[in-house]
MDTraj code that builds the backbone (N, CA, C; nanometers):
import mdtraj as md
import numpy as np

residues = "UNK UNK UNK UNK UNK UNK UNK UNK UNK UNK UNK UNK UNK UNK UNK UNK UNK UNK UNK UNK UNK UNK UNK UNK UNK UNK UNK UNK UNK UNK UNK UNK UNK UNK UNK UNK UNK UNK UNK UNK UNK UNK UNK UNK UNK UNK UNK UNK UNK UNK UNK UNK UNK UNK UNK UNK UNK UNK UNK UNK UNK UNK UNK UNK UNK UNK UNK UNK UNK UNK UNK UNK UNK UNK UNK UNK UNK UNK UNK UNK UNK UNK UNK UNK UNK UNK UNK UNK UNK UNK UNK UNK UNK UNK UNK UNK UNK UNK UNK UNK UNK UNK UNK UNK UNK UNK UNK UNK UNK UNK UNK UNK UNK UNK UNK UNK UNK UNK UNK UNK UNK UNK UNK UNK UNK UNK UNK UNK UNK UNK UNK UNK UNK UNK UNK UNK UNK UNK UNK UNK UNK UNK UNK UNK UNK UNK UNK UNK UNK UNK UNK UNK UNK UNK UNK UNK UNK UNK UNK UNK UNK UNK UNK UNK UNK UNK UNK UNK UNK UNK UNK UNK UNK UNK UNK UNK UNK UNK UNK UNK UNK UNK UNK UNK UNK UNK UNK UNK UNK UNK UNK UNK UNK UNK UNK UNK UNK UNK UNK UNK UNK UNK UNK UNK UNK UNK UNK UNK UNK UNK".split()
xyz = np.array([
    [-5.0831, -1.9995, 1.7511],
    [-5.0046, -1.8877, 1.8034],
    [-4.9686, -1.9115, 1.9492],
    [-5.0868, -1.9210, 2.0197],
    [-5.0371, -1.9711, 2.1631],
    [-4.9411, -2.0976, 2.1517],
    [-4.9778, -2.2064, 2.1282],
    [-4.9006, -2.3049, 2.0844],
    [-4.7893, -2.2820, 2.0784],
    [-4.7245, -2.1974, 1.9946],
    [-4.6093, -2.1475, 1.9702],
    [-4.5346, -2.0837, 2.0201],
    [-4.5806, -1.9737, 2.1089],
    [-4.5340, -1.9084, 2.2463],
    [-4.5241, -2.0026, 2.3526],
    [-4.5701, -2.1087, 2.3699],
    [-4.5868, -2.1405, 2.4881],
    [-4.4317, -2.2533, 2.4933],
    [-4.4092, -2.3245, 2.3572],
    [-4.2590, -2.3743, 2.2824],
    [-4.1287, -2.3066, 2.3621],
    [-4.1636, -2.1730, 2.2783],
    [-4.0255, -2.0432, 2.2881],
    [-4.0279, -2.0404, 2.3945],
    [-4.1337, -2.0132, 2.5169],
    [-4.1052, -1.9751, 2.6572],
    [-4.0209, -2.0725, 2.7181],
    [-4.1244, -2.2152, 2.6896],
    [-4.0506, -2.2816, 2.7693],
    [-3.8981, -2.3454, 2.7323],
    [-3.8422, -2.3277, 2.6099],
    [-3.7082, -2.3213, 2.5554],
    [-3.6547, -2.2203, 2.6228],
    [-3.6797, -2.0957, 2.6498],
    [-3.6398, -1.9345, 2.6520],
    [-3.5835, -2.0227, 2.8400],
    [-3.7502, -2.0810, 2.9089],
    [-3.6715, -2.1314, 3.0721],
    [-3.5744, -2.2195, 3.0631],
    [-3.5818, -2.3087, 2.9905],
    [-3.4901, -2.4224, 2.9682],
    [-3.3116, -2.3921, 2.9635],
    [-3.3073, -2.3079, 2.8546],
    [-3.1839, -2.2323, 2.8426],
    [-3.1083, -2.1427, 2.9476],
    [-3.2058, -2.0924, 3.0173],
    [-3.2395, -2.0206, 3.1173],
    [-3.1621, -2.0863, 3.2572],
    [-3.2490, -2.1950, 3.3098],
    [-3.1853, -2.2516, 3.3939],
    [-3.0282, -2.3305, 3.4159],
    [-3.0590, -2.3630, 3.2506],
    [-2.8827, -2.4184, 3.2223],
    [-2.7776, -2.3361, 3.2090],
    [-2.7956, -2.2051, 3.2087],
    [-2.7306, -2.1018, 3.2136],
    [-2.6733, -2.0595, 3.3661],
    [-2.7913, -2.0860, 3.4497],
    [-2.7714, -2.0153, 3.5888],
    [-2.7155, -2.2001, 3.6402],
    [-2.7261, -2.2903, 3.6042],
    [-2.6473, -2.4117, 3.6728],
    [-2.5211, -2.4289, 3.6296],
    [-2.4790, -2.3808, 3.4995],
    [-2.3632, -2.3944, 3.4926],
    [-2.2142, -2.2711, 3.5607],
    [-2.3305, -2.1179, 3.5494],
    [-2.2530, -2.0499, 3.6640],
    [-2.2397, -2.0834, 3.7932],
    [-2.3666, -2.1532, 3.8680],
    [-2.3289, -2.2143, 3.9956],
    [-2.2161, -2.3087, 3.9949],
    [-2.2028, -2.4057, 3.9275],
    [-2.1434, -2.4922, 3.9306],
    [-2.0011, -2.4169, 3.9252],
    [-1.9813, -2.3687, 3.8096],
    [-1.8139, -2.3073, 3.7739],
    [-1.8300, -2.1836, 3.9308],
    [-1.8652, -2.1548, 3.9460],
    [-1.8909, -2.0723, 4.0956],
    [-1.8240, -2.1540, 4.2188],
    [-1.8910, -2.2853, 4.2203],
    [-1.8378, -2.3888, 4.2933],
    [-1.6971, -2.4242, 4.3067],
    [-1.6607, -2.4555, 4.2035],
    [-1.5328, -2.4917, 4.1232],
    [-1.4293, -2.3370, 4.1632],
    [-1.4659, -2.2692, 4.1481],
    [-1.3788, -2.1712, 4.1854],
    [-1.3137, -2.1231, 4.3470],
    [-1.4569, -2.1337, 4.4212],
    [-1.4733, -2.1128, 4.5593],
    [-1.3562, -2.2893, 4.5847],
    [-1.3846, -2.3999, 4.5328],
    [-1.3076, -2.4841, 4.5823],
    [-1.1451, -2.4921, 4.5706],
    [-1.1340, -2.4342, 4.4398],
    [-1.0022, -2.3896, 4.3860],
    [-0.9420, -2.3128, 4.4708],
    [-0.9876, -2.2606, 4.5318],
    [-0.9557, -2.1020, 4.6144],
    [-0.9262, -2.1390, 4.7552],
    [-1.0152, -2.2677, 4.8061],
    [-1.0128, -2.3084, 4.9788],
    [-0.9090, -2.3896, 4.9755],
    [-0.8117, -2.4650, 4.8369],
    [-0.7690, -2.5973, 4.8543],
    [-0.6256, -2.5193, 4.9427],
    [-0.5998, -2.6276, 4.9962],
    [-0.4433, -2.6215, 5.0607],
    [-0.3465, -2.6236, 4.9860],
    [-0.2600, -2.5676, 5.0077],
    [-0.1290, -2.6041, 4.9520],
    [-0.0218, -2.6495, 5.0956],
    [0.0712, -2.7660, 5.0363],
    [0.1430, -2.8524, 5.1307],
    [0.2352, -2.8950, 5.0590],
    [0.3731, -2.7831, 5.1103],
    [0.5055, -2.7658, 5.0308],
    [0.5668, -2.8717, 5.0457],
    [0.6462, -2.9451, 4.9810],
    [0.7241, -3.0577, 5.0388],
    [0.8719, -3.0437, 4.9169],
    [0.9641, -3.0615, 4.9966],
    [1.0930, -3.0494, 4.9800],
    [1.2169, -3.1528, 4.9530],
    [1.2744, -3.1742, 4.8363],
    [1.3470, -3.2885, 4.8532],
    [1.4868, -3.2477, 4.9316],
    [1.5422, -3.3573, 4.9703],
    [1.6462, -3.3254, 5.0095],
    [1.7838, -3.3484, 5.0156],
    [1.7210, -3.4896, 4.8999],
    [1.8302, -3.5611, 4.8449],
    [1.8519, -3.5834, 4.7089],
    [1.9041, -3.6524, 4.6361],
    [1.8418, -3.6917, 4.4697],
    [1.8011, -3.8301, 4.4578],
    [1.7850, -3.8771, 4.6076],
    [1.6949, -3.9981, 4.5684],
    [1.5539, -4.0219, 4.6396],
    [1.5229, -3.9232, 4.6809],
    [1.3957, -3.8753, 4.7237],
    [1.2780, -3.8836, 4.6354],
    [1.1555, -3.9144, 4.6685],
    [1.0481, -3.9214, 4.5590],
    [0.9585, -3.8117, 4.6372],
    [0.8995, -3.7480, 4.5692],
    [0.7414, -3.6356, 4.6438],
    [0.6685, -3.7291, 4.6340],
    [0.6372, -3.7074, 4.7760],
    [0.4913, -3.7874, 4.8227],
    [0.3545, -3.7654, 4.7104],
    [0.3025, -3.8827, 4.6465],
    [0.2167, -3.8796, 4.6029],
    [0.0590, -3.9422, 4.6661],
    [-0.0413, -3.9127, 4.5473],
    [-0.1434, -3.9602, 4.5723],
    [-0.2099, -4.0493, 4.4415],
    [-0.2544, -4.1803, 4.5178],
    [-0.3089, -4.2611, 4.3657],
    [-0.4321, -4.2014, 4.3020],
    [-0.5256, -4.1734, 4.3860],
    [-0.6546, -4.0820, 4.3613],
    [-0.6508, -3.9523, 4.3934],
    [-0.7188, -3.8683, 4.3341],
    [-0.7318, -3.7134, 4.3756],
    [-0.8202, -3.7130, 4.5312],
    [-0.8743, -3.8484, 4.5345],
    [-1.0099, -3.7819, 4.7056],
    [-0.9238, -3.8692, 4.7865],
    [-0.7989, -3.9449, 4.7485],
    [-0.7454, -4.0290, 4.8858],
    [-0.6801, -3.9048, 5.0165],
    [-0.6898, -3.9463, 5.1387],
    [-0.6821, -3.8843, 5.2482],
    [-0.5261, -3.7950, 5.2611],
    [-0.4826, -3.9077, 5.2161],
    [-0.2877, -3.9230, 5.2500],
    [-0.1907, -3.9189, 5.0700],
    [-0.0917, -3.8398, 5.1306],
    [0.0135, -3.8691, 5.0287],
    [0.0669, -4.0213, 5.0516],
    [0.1128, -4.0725, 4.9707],
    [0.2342, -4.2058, 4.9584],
    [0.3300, -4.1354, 5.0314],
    [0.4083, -4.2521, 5.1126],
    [0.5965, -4.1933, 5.0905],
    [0.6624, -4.2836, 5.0720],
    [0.8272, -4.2607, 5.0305],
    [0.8440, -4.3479, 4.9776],
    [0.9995, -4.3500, 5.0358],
    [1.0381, -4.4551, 5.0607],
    [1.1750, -4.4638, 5.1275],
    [1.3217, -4.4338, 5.0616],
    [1.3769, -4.3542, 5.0486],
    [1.4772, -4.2709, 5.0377],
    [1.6300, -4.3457, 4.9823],
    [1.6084, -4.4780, 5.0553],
    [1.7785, -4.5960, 5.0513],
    [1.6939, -4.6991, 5.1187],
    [1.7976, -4.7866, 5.0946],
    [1.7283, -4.9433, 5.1412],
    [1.7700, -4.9564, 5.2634],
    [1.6761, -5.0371, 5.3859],
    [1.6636, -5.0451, 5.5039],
    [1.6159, -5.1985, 5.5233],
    [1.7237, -5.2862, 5.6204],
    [1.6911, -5.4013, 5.6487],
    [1.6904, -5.4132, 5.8472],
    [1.5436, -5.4888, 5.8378],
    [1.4920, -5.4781, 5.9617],
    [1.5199, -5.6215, 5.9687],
    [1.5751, -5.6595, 6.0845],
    [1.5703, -5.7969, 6.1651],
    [1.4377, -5.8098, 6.2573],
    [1.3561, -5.9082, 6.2719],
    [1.2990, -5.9402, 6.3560],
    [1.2796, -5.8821, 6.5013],
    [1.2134, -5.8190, 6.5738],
    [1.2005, -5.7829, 6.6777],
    [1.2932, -5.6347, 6.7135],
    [1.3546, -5.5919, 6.5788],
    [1.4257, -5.4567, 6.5614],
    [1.3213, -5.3597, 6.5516],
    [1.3424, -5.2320, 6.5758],
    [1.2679, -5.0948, 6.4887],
    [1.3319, -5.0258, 6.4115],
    [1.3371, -4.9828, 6.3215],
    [1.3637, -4.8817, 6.1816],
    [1.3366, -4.7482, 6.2159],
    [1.4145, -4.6931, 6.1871],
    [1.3588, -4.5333, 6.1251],
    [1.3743, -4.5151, 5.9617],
    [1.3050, -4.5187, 5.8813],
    [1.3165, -4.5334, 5.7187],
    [1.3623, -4.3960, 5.6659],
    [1.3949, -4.3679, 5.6655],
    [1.4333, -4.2117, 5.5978],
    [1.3374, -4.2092, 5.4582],
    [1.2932, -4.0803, 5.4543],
    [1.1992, -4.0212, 5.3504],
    [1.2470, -3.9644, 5.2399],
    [1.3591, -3.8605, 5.3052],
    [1.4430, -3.7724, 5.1864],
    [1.3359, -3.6552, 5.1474],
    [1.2762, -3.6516, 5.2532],
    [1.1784, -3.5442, 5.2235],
    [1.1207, -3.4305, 5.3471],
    [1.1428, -3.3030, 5.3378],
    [1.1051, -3.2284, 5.4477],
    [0.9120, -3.1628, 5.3992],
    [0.8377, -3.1323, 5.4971],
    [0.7487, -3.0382, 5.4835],
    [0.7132, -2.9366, 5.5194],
    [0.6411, -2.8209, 5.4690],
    [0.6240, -2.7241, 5.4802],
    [0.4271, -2.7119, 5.5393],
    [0.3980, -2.6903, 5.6420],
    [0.2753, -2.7125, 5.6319],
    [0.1926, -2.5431, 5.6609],
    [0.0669, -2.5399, 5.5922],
    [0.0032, -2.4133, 5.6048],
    [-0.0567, -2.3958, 5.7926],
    [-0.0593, -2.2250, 5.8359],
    [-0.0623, -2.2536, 5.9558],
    [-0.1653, -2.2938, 6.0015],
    [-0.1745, -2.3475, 6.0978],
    [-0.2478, -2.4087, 6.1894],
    [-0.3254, -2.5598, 6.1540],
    [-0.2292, -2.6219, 6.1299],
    [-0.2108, -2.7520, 6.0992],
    [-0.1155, -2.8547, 6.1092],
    [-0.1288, -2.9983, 6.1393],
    [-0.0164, -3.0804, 6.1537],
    [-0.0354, -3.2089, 6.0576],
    [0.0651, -3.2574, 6.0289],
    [0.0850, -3.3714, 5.9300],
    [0.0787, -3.5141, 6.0323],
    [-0.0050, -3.6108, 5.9991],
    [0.0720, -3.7161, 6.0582],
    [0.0692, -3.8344, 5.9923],
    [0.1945, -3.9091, 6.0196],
    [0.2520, -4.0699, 5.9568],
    [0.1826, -4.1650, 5.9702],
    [0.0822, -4.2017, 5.8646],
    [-0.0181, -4.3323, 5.9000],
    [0.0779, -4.4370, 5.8397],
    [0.0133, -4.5963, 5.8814],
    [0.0157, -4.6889, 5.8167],
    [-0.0506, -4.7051, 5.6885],
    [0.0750, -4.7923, 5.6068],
    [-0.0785, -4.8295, 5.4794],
    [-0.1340, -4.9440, 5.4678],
    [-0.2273, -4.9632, 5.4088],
    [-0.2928, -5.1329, 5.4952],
    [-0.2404, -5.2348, 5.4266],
    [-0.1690, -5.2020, 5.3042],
    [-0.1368, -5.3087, 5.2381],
    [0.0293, -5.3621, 5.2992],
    [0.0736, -5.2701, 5.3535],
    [0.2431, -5.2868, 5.4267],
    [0.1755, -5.3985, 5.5643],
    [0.0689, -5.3191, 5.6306],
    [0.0011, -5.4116, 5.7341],
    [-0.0342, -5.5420, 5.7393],
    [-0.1369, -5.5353, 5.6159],
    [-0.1927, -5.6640, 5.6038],
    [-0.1264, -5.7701, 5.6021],
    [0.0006, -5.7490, 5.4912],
    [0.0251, -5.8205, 5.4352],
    [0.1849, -5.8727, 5.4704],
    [0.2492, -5.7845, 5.5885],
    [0.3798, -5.8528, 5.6370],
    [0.3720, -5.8039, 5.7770],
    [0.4625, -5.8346, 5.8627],
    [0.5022, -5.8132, 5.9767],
    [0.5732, -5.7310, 5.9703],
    [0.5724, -5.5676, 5.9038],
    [0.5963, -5.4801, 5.9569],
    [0.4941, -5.3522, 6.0138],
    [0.5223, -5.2892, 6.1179],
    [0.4030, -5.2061, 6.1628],
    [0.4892, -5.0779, 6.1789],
    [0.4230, -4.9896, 6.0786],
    [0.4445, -4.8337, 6.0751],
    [0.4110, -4.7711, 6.2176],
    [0.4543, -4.7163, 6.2842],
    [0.4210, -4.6424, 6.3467],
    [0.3544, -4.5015, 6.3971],
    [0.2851, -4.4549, 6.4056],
    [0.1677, -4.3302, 6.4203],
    [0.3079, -4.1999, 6.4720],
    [0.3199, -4.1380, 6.3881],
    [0.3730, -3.9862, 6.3942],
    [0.3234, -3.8626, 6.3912],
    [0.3632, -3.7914, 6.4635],
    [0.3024, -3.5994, 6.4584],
    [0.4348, -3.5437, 6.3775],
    [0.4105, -3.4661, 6.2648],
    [0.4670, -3.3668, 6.2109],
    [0.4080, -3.2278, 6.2622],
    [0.4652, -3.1517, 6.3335],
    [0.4206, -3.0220, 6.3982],
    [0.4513, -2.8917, 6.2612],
    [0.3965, -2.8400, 6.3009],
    [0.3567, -2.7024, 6.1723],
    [0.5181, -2.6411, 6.1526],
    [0.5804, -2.6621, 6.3044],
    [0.6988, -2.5760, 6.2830],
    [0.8324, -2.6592, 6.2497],
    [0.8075, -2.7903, 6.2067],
    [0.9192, -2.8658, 6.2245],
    [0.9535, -2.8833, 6.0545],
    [1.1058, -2.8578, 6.0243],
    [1.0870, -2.8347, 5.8473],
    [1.2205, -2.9646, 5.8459],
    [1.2720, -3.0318, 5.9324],
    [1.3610, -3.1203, 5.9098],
    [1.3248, -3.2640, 5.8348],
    [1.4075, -3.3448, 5.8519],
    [1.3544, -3.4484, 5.7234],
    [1.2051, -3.5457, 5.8041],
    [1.1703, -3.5745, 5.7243],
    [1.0452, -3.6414, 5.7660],
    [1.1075, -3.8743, 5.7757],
    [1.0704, -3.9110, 5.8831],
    [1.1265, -4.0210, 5.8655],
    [1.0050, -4.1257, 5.9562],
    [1.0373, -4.2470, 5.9315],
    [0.8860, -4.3455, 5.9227],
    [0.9487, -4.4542, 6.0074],
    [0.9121, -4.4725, 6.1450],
    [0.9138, -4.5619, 6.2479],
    [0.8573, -4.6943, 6.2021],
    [0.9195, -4.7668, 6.1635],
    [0.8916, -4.8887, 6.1719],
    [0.9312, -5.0164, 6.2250],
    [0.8440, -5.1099, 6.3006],
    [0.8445, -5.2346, 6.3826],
    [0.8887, -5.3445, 6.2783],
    [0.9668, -5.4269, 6.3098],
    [0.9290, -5.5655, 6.2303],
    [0.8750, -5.6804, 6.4056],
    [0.7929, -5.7235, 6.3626],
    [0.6836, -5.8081, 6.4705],
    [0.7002, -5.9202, 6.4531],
    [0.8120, -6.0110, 6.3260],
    [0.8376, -6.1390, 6.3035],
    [0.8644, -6.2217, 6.4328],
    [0.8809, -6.3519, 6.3880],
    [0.9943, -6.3782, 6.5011],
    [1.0810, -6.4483, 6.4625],
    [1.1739, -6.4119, 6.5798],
    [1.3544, -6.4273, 6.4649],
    [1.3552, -6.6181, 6.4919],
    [1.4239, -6.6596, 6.3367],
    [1.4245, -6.8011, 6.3397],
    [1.5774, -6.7985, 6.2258],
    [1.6496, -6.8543, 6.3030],
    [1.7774, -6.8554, 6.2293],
    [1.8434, -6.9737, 6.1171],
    [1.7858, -6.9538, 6.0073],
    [1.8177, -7.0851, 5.8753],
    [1.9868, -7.0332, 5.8436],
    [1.9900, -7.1699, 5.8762],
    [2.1759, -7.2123, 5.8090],
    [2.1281, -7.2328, 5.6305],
    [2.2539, -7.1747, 5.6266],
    [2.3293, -7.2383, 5.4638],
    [2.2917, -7.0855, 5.3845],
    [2.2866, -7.1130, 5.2474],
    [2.2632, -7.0438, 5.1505],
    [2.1580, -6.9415, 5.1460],
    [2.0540, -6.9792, 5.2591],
    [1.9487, -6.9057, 5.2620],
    [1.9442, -6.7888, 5.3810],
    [2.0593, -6.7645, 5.4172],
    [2.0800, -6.6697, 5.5378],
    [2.0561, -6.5833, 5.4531],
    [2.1137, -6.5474, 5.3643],
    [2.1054, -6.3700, 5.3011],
    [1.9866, -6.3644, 5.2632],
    [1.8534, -6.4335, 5.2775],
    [1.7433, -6.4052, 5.1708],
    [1.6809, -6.3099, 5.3125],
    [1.5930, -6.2124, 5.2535],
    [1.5329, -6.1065, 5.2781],
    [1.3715, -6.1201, 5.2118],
    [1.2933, -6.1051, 5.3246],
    [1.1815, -6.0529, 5.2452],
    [1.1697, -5.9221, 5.2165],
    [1.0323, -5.8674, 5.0989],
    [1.0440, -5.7346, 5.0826],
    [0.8783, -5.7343, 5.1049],
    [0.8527, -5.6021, 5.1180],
    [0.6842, -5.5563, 5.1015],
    [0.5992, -5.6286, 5.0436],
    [0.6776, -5.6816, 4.9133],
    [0.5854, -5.7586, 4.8338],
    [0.5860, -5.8942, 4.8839],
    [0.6470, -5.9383, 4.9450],
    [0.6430, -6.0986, 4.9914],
    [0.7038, -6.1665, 4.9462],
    [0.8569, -6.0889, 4.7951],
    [0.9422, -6.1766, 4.7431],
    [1.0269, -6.1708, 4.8699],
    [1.1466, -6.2807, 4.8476],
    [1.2825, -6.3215, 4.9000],
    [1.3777, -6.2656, 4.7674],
    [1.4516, -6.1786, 4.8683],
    [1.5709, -6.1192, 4.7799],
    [1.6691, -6.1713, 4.8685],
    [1.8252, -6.1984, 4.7947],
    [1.9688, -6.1826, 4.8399],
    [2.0384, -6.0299, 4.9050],
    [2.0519, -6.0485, 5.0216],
    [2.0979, -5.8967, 5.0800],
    [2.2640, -5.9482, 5.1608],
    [2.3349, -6.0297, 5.1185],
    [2.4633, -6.0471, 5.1138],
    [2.5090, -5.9313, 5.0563],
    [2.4889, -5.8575, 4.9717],
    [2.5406, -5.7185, 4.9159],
    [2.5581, -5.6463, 5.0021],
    [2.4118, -5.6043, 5.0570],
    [2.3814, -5.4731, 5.1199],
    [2.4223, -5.4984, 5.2638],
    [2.4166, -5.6164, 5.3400],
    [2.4323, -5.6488, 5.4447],
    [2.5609, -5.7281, 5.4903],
    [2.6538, -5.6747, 5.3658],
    [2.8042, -5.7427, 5.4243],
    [2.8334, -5.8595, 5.4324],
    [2.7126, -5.9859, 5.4498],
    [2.7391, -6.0840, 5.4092],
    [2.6938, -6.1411, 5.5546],
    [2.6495, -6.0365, 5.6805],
    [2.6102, -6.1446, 5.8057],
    [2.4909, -6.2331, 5.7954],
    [2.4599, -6.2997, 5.9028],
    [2.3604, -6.3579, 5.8629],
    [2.2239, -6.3220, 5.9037],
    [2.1041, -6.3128, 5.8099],
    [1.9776, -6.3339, 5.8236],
    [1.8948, -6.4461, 5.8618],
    [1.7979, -6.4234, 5.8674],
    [1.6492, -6.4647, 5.9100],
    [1.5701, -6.4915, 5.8504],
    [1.4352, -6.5825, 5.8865],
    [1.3956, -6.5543, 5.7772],
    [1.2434, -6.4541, 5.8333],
    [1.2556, -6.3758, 5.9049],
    [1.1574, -6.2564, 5.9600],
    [1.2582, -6.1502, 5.9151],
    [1.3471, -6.1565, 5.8514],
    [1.4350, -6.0462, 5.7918],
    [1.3286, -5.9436, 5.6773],
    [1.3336, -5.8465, 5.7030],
    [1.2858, -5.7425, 5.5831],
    [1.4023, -5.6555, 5.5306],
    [1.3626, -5.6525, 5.4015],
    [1.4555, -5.5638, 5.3731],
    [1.3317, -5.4745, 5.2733],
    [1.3075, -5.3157, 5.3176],
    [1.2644, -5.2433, 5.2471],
    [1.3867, -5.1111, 5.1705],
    [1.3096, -5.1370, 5.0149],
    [1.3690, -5.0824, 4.9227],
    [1.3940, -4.9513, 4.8936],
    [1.4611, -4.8616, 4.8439],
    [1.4506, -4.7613, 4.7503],
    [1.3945, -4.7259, 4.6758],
    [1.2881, -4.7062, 4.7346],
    [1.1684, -4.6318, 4.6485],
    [1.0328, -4.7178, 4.6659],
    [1.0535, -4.7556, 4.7509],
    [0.9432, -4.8686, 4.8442],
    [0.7797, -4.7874, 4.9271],
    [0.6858, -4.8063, 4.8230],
    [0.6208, -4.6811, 4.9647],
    [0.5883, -4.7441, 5.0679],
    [0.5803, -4.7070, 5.2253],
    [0.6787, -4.7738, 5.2996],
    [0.4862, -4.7061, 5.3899],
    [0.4846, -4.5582, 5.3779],
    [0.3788, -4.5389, 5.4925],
    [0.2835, -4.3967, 5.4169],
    [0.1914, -4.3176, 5.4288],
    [0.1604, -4.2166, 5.4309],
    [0.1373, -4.1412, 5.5071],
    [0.1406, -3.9999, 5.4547],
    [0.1063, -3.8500, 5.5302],
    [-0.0183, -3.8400, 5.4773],
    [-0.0919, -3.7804, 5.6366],
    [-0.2191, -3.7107, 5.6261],
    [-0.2009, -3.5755, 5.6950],
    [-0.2511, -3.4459, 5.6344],
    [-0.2850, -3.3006, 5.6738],
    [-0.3716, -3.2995, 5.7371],
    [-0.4014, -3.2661, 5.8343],
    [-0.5432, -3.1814, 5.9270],
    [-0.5135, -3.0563, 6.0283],
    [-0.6550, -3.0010, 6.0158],
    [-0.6497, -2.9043, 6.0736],
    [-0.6497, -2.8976, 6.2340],
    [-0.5254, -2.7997, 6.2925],
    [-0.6011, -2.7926, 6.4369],
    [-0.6455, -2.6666, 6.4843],
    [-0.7396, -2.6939, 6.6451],
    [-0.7696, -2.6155, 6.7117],
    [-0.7176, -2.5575, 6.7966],
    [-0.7008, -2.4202, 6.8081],
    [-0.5705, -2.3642, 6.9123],
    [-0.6640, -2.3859, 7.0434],
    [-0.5667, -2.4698, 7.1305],
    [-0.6084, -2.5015, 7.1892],
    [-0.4822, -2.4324, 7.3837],
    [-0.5432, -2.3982, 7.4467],
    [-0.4702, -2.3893, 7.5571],
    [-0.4574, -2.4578, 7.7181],
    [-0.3540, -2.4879, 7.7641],
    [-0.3647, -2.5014, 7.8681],
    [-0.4242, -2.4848, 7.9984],
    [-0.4956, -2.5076, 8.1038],
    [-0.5062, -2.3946, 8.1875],
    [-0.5698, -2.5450, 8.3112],
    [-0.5057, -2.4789, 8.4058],
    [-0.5063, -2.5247, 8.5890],
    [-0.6838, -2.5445, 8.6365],
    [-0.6966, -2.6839, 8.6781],
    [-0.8807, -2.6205, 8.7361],
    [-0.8537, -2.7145, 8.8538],
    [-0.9337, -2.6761, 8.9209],
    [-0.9715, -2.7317, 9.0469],
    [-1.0655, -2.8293, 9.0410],
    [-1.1241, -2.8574, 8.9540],
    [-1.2630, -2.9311, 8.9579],
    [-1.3176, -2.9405, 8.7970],
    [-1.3931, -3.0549, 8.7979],
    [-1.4137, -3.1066, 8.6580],
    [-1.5883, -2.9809, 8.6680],
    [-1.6141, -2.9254, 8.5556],
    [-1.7911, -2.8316, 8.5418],
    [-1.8590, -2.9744, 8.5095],
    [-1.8238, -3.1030, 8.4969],
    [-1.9653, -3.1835, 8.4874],
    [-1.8959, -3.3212, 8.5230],
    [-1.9799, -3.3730, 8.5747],
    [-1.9475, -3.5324, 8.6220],
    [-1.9487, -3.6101, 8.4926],
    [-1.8878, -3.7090, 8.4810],
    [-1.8866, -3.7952, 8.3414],
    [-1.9687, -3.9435, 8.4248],
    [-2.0188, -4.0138, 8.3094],
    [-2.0713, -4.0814, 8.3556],
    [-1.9452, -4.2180, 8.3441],
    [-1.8232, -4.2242, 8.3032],
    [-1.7045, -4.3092, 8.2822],
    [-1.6372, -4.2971, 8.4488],
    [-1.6295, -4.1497, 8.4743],
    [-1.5761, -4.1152, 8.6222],
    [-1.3978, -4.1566, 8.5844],
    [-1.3658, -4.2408, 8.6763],
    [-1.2500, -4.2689, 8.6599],
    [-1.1711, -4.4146, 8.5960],
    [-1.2752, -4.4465, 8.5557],
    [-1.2832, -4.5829, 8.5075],
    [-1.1449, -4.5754, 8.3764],
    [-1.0633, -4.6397, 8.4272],
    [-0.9227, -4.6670, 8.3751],
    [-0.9225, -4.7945, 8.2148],
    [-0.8038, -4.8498, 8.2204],
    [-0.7993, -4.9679, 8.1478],
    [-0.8775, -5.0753, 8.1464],
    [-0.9480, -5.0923, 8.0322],
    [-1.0310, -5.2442, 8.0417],
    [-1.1497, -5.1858, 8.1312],
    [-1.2095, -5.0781, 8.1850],
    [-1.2989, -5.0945, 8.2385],
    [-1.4838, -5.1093, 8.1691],
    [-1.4486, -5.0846, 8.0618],
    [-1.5662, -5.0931, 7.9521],
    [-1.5953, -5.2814, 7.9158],
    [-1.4818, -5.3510, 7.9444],
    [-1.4724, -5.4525, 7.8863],
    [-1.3720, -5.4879, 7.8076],
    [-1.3771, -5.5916, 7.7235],
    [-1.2451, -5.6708, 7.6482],
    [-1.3036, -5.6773, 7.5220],
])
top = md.Topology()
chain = top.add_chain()
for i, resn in enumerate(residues, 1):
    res = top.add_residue(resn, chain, resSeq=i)
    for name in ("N", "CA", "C"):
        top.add_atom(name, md.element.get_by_symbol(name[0]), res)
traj = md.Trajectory(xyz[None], top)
């Protein structure tokens, strides 16, 4: 008899606890559902793509370039997005690099602020860092792309001549990402004097070392 009570009870806790973990949990799930952001984004063309994400926990949307853009050597780009945002208040968007555009060619995205109030198109600063080397003949029009092929851009480029530090990024190329964060309202204000000495002081460029 005891034996037997002592079964049921501890089935009776068992059930018990899996009961109260699975309301925590869906509890969880709800409270997270409820905190997530929303981050409107707008096309603005019909060849625009919405910024995506490959994973649900990655930091940044993708973006993705709007029309094709050919960078010469030692030029800068502005890539057009074809895409505006809408951001929740008290927050700003900004334009990272992606490491694989980095790693892997001589172009360098440039670091952007999207401000909370700015709803115009969103567009992606980019460097080409090659260096310009000018091939005669047949091979002027070749273009590299992101991926590291050589394409023909006699089409797109009228027929002048290229390089071979020439990029040409594509239509529909993801080119850089957006990251959301939150800020702190933060204000201005006049002082006369620092409330604590730093132990850096005024120590400028390079003064830590190389």
């Amino acid at each position: 008899m005891n034996d037997t009570f002592y079964v049921n009870k501890t089935g009776f806790l068992d059930d018990l606890v899996a009961d109260i973990e699975a309301r925590n949990e869906a509890e969880q799930r709800d409270d997270f559902e409820n905190r997530r952001l929303q981050v409107g984004f707008k096309r603005l063309n019909d060849a625009a793509i919405l910024p995506t994400k490959a994973f649900p926990t990655d930091s940044g949307f993708d973006l993705y370039a709007s029309e094709d853009v050919i960078i010469e050597p030692g030029e800068t780009a502005i890539v057009p997005i074809g895409i505006a945002v809408q951001l929740p208040e008290g927050y700003e968007a900004q334009v990272r690099p992606r490491s694989g555009v980095t790693s892997k060619t001589k172009l360098r995205v440039q670091l952007g602020t999207i401000d909370e109030g700015y709803t115009g198109e969103v567009g992606v600063i980019v460097d080409n860092i090659a260096e310009e080397l000018i091939i005669r003949g047949d091979v002027n029009y070749l273009a590299k792309t992101i991926e590291g092929k050589r394409v023909r851009i006699d089409n797109i480029n009228g027929g002048e001549e290229s390089n071979r530090g020439t990029y040409l990024i594509r239509k529909g190329d993801r080119i850089a990402q957006i990251v959301v964060q939150a800020l702190p309202e933060v204000t201005a204000v006049e002082i006369e004097e620092f409330t604590e000495d730093s132990e850096r002081g005024e120590g400028a460029f390079g003064s830590t070392g190389v």
